[in-house]
PDB file of N, CA, C, O and CB in Angstrom:
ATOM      1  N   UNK A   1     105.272 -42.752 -37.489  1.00  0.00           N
ATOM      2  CA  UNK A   1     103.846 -42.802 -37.283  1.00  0.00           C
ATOM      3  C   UNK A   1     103.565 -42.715 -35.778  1.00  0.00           C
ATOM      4  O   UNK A   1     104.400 -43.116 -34.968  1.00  0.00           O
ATOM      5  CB  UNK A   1     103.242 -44.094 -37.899  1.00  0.00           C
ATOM      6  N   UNK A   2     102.299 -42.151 -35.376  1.00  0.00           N
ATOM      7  CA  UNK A   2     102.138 -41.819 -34.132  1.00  0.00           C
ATOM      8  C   UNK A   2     101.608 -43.226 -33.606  1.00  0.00           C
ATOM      9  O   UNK A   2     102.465 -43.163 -32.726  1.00  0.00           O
ATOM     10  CB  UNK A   2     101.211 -40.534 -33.944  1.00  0.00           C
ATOM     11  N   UNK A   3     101.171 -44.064 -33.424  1.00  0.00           N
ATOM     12  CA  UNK A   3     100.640 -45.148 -33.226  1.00  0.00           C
ATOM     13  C   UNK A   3     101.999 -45.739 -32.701  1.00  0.00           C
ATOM     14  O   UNK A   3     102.193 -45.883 -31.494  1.00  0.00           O
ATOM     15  CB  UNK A   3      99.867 -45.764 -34.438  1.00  0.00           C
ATOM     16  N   UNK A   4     102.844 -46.045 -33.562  1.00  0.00           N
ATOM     17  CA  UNK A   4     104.017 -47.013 -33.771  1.00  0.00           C
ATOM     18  C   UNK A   4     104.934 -45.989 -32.300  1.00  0.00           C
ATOM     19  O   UNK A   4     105.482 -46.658 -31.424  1.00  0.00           O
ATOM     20  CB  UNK A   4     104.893 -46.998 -35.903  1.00  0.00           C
ATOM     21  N   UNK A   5     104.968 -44.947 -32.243  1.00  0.00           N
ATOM     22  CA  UNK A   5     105.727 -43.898 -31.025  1.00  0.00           C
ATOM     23  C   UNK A   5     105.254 -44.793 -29.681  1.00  0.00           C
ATOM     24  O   UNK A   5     105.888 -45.547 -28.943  1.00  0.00           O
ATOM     25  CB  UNK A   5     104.957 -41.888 -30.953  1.00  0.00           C
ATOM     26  N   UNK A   6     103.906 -44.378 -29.703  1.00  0.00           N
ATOM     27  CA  UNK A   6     103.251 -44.888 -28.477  1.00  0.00           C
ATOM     28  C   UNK A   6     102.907 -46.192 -28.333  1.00  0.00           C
ATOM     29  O   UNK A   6     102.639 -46.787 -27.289  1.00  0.00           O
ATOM     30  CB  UNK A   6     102.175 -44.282 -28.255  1.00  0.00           C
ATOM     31  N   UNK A   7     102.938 -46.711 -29.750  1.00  0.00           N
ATOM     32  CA  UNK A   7     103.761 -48.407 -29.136  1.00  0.00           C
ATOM     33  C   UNK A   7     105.529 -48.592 -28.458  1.00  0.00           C
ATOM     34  O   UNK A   7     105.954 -49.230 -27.495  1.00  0.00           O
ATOM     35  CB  UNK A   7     103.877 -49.578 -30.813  1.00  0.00           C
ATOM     36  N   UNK A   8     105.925 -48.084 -29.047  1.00  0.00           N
ATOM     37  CA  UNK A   8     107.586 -48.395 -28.576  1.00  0.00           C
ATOM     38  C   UNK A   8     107.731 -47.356 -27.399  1.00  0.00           C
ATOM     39  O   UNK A   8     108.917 -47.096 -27.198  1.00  0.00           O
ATOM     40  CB  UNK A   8     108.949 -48.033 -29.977  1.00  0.00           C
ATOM     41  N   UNK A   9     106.713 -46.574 -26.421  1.00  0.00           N
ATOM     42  CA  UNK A   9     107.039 -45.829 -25.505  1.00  0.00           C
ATOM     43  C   UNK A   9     107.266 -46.918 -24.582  1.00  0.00           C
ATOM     44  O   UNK A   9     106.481 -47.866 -24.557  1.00  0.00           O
ATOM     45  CB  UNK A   9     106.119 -44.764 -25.179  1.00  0.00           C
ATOM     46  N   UNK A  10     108.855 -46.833 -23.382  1.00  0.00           N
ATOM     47  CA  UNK A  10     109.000 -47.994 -22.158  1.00  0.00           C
ATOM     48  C   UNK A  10     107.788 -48.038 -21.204  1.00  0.00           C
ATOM     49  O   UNK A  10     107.388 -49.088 -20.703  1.00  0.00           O
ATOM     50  CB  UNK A  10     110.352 -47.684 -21.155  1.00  0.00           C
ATOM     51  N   UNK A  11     107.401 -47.202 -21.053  1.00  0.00           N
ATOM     52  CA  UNK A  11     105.664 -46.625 -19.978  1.00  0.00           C
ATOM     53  C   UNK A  11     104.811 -47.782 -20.393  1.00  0.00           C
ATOM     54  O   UNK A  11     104.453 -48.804 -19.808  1.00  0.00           O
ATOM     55  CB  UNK A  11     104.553 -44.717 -20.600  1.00  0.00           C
ATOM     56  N   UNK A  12     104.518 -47.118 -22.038  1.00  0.00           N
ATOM     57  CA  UNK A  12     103.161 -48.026 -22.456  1.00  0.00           C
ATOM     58  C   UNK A  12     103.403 -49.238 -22.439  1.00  0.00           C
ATOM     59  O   UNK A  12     102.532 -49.919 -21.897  1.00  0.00           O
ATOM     60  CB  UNK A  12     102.564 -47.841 -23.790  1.00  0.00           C
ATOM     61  N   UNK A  13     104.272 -49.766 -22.834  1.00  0.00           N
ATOM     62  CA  UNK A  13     104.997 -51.518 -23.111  1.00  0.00           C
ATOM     63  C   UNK A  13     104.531 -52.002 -22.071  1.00  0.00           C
ATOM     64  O   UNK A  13     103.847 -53.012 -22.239  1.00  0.00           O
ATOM     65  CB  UNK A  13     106.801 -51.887 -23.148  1.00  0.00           C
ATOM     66  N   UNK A  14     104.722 -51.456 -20.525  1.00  0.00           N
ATOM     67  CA  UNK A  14     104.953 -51.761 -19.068  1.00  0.00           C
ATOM     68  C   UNK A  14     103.781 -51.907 -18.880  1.00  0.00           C
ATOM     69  O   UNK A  14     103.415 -52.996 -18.438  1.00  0.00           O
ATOM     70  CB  UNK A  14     105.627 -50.836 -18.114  1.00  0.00           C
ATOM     71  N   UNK A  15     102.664 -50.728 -19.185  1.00  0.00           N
ATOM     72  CA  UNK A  15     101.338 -51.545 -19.236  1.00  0.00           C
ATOM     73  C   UNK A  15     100.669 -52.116 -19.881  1.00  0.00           C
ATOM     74  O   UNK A  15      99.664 -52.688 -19.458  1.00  0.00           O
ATOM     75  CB  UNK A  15     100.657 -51.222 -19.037  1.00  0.00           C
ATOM     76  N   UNK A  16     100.990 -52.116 -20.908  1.00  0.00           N
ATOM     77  CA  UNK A  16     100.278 -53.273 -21.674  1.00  0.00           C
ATOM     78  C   UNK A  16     100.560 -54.282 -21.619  1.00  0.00           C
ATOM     79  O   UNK A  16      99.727 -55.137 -21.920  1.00  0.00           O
ATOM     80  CB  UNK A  16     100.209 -53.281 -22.747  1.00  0.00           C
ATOM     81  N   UNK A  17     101.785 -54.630 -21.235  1.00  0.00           N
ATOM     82  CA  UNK A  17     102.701 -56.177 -20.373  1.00  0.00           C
ATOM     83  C   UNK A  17     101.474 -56.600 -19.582  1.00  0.00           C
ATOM     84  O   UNK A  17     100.824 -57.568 -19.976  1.00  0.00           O
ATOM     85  CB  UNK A  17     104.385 -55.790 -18.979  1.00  0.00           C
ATOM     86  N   UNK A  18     101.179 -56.045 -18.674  1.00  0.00           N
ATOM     87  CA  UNK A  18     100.179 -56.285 -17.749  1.00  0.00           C
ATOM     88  C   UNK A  18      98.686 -56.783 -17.780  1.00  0.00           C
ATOM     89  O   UNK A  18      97.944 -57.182 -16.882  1.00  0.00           O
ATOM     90  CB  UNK A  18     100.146 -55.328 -17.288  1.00  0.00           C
ATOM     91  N   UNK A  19      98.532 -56.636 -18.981  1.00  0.00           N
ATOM     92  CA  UNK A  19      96.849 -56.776 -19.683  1.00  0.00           C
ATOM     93  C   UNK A  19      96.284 -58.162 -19.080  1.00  0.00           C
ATOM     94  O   UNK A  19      96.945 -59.101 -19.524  1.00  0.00           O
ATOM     95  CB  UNK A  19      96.816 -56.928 -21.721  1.00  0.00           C
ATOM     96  N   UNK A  20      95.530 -58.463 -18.435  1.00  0.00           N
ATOM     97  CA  UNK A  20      94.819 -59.458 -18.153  1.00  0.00           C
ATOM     98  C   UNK A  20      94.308 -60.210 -19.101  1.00  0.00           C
ATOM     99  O   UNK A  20      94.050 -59.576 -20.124  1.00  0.00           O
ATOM    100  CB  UNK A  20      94.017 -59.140 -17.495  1.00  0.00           C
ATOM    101  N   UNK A  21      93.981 -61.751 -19.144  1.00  0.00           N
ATOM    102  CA  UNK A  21      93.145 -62.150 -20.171  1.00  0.00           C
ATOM    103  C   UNK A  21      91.683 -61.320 -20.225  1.00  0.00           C
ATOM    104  O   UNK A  21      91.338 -60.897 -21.329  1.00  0.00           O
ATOM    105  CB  UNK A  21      92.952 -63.674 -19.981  1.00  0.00           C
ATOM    106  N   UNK A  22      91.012 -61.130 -19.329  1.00  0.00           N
ATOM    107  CA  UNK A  22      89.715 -60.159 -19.124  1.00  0.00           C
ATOM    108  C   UNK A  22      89.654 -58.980 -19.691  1.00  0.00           C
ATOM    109  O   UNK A  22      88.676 -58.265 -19.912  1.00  0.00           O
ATOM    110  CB  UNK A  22      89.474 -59.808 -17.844  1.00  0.00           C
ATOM    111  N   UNK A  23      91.142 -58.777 -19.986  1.00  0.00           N
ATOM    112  CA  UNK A  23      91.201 -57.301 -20.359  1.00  0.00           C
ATOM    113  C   UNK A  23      91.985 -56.137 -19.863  1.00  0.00           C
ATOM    114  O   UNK A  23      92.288 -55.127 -20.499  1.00  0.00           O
ATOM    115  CB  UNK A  23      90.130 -56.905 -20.205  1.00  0.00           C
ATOM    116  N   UNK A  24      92.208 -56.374 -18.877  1.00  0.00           N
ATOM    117  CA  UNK A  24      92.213 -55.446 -17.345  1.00  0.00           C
ATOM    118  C   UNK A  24      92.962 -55.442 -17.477  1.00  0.00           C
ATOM    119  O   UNK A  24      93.579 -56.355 -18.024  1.00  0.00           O
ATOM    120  CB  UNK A  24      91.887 -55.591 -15.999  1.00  0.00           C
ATOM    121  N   UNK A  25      93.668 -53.866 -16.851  1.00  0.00           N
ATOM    122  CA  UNK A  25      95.398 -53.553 -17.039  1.00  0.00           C
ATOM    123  C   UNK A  25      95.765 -53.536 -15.358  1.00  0.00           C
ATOM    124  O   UNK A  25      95.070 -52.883 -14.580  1.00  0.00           O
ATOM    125  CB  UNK A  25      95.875 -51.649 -18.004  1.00  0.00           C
ATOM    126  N   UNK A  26      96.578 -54.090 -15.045  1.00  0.00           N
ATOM    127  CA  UNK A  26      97.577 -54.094 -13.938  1.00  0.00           C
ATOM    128  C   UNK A  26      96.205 -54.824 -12.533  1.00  0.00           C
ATOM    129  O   UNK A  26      95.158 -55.444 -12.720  1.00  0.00           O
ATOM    130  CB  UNK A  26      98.420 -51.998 -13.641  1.00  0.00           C
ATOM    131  N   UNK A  27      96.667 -54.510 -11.642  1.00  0.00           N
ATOM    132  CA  UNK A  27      95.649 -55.078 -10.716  1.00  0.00           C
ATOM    133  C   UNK A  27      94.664 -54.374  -9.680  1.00  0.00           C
ATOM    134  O   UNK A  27      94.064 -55.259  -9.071  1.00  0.00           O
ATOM    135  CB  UNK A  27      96.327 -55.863 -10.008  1.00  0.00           C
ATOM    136  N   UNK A  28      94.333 -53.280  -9.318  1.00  0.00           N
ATOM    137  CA  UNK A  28      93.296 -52.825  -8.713  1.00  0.00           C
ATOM    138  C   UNK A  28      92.602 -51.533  -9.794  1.00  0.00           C
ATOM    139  O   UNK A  28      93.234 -51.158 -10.782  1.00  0.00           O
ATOM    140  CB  UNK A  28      93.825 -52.367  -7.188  1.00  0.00           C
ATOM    141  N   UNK A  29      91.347 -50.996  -9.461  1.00  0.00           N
ATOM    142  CA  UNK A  29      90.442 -50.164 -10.243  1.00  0.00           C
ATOM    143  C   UNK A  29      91.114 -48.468 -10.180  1.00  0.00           C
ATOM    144  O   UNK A  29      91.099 -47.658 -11.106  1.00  0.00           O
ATOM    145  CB  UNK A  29      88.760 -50.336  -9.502  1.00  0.00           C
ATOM    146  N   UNK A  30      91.645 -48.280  -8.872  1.00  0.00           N
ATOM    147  CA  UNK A  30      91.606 -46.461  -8.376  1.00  0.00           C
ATOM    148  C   UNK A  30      93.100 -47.204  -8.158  1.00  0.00           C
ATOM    149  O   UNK A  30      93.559 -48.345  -8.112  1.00  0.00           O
ATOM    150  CB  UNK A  30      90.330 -45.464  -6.644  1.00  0.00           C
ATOM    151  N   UNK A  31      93.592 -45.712  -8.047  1.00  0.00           N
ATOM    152  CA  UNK A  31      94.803 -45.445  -7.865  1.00  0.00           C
ATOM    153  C   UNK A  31      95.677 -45.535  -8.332  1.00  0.00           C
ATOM    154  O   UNK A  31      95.434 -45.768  -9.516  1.00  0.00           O
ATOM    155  CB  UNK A  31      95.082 -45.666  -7.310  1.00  0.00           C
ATOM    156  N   UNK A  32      97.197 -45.482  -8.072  1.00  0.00           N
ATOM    157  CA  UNK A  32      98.616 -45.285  -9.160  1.00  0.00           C
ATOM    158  C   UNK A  32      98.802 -46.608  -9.662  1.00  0.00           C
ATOM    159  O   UNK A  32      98.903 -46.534 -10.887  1.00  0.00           O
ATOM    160  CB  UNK A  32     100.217 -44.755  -8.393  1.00  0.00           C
ATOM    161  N   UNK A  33      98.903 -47.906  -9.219  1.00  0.00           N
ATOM    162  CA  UNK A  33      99.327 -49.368  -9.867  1.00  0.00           C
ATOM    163  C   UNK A  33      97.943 -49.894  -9.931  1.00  0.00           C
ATOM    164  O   UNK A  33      97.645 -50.922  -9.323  1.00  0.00           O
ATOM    165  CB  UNK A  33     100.460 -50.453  -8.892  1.00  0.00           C
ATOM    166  N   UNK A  34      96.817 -49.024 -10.866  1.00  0.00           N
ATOM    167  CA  UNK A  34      95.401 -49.891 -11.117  1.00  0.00           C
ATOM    168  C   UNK A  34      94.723 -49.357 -12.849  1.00  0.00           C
ATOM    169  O   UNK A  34      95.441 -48.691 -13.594  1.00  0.00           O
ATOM    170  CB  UNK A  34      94.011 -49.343  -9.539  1.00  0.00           C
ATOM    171  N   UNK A  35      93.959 -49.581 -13.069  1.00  0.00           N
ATOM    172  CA  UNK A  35      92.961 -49.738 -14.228  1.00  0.00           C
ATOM    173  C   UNK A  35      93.355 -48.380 -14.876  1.00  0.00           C
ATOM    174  O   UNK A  35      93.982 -48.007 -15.868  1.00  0.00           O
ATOM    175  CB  UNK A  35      91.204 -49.919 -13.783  1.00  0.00           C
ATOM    176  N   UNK A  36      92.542 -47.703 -13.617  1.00  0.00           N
ATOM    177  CA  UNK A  36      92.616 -46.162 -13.600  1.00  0.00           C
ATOM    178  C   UNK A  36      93.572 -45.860 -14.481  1.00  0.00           C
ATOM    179  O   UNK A  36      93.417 -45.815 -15.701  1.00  0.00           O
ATOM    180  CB  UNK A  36      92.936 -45.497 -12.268  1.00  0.00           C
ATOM    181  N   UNK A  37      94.578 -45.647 -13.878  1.00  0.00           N
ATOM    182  CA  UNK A  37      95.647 -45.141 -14.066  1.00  0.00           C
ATOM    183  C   UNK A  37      96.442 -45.225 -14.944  1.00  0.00           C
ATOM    184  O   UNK A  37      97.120 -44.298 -15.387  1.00  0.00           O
ATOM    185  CB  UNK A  37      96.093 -45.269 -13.412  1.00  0.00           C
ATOM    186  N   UNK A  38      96.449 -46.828 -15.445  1.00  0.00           N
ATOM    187  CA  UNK A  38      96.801 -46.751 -16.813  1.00  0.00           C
ATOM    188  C   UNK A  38      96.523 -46.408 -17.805  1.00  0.00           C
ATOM    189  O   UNK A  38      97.345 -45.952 -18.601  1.00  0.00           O
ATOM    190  CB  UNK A  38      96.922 -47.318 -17.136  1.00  0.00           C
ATOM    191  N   UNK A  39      94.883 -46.569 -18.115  1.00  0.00           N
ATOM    192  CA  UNK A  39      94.030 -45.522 -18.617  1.00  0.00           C
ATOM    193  C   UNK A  39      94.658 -44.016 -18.755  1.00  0.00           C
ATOM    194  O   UNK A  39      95.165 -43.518 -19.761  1.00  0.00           O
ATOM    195  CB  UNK A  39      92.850 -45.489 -17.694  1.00  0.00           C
ATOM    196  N   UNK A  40      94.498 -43.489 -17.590  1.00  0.00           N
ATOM    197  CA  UNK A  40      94.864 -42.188 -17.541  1.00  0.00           C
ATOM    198  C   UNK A  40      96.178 -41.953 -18.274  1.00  0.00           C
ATOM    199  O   UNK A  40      96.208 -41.126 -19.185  1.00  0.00           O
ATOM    200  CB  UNK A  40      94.924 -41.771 -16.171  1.00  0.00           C
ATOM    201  N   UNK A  41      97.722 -42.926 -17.778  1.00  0.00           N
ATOM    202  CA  UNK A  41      98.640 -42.711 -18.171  1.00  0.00           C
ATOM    203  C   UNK A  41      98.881 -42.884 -19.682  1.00  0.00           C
ATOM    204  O   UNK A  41      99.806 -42.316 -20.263  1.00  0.00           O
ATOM    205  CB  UNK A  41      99.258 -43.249 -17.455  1.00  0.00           C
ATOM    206  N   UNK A  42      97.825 -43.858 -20.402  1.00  0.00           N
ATOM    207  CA  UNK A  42      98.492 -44.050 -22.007  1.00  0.00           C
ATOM    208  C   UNK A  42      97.186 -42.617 -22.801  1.00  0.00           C
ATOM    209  O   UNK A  42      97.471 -42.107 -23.885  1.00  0.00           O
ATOM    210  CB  UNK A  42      98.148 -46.463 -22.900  1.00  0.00           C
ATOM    211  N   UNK A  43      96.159 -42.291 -22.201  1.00  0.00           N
ATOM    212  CA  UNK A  43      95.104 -41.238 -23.056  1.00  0.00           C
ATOM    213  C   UNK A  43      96.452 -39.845 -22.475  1.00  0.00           C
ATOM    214  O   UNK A  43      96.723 -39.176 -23.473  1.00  0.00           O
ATOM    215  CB  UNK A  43      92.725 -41.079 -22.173  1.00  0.00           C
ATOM    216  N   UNK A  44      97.254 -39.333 -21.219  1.00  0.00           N
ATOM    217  CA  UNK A  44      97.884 -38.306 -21.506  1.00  0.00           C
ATOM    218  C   UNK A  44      99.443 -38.887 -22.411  1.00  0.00           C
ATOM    219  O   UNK A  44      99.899 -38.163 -23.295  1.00  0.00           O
ATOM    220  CB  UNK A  44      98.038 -37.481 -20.033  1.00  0.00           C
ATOM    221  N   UNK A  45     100.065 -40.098 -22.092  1.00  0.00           N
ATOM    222  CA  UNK A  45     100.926 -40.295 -23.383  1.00  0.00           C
ATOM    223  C   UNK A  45     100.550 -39.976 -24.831  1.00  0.00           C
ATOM    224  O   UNK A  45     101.348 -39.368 -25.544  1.00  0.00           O
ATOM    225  CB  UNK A  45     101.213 -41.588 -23.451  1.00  0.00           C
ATOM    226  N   UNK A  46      99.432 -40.346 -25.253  1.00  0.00           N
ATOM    227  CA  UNK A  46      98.958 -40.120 -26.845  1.00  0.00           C
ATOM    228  C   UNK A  46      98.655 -38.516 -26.904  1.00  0.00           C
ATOM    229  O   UNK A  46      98.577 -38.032 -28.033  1.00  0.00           O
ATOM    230  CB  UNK A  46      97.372 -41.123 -27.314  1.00  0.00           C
ATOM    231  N   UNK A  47      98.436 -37.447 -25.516  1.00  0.00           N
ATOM    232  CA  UNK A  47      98.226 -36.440 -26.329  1.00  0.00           C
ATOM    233  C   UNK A  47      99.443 -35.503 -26.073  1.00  0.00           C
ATOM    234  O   UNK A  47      99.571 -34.370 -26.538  1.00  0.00           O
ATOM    235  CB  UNK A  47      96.854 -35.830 -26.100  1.00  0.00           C
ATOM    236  N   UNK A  48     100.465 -36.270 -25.121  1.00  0.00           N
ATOM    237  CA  UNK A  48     101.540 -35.336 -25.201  1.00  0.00           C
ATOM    238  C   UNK A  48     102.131 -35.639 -26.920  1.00  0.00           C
ATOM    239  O   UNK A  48     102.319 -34.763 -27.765  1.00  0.00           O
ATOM    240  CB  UNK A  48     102.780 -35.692 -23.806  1.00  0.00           C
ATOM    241  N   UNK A  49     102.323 -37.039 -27.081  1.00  0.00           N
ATOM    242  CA  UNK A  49     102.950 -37.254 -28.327  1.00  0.00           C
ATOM    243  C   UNK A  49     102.256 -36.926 -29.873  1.00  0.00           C
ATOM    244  O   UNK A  49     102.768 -36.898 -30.992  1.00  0.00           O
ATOM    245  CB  UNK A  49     103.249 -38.623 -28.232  1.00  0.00           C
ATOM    246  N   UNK A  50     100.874 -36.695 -29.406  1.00  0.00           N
ATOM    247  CA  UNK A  50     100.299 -35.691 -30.367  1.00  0.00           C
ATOM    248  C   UNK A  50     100.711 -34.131 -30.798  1.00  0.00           C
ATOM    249  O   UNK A  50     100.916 -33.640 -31.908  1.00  0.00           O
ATOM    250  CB  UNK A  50      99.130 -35.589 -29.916  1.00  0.00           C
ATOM    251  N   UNK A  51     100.740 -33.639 -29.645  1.00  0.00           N
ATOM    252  CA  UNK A  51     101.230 -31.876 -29.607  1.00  0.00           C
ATOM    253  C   UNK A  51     102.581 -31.970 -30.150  1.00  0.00           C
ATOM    254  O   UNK A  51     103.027 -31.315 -31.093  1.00  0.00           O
ATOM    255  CB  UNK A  51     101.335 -31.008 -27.877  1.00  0.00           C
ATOM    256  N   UNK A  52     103.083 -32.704 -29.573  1.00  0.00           N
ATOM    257  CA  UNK A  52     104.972 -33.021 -30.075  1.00  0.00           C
ATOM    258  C   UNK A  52     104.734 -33.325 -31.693  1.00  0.00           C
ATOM    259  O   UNK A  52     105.639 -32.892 -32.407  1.00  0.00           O
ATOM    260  CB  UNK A  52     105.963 -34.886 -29.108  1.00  0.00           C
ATOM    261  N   UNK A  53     103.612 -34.029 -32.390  1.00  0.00           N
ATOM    262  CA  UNK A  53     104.210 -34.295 -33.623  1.00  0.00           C
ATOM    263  C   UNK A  53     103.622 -32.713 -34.152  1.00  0.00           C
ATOM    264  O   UNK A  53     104.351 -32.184 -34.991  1.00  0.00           O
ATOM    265  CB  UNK A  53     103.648 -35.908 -34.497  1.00  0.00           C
ATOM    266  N   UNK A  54     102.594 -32.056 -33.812  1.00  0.00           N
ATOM    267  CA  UNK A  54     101.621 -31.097 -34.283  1.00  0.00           C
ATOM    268  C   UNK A  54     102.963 -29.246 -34.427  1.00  0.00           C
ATOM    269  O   UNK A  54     103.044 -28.234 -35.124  1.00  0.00           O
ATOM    270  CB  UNK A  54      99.917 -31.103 -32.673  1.00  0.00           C
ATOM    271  N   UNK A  55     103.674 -29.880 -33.266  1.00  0.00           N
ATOM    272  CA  UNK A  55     104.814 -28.810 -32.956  1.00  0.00           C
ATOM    273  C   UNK A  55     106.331 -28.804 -33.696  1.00  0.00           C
ATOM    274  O   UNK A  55     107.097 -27.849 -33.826  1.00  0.00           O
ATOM    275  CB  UNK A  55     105.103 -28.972 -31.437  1.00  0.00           C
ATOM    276  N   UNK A  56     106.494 -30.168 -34.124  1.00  0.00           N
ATOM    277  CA  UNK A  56     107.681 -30.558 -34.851  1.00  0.00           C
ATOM    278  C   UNK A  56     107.470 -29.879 -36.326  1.00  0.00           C
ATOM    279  O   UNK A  56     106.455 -29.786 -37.016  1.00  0.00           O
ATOM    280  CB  UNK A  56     107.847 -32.257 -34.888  1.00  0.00           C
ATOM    281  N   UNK A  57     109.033 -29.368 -36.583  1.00  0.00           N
ATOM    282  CA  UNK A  57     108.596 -28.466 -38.277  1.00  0.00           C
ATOM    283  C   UNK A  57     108.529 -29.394 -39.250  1.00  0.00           C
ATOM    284  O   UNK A  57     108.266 -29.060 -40.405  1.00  0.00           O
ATOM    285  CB  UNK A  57     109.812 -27.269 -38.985  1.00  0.00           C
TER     286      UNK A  57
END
């Protein structure tokens, strides 16, 4: 299942480790170790591992 992939990815684990009680992933808003970015990094994880299941026979 695609859900269960991008749970057991080492990336995503690493940020979601990080989750604040507030919510908030890792510690500043912009840039590579902030909000941003993790954001950014788990929405392009889910659509690489999308195309990968869409491409698999």
């Amino acid at each position: 299942m695609l859900q269960q992939q991008i749970l057991q990815d080492k990336a995503v684990r690493n940020v979601l480790d990080t989750q604040q009680k507030d919510g908030w992933l890792l510690k500043g808003i912009h840039g590579y170790d902030s909000h941003e970015g993790a954001i950014r990094m788990l929405l392009e994880k889910e659509s690489i591992l999308k195309i990968g299941c869409l491409i698999k026979p």
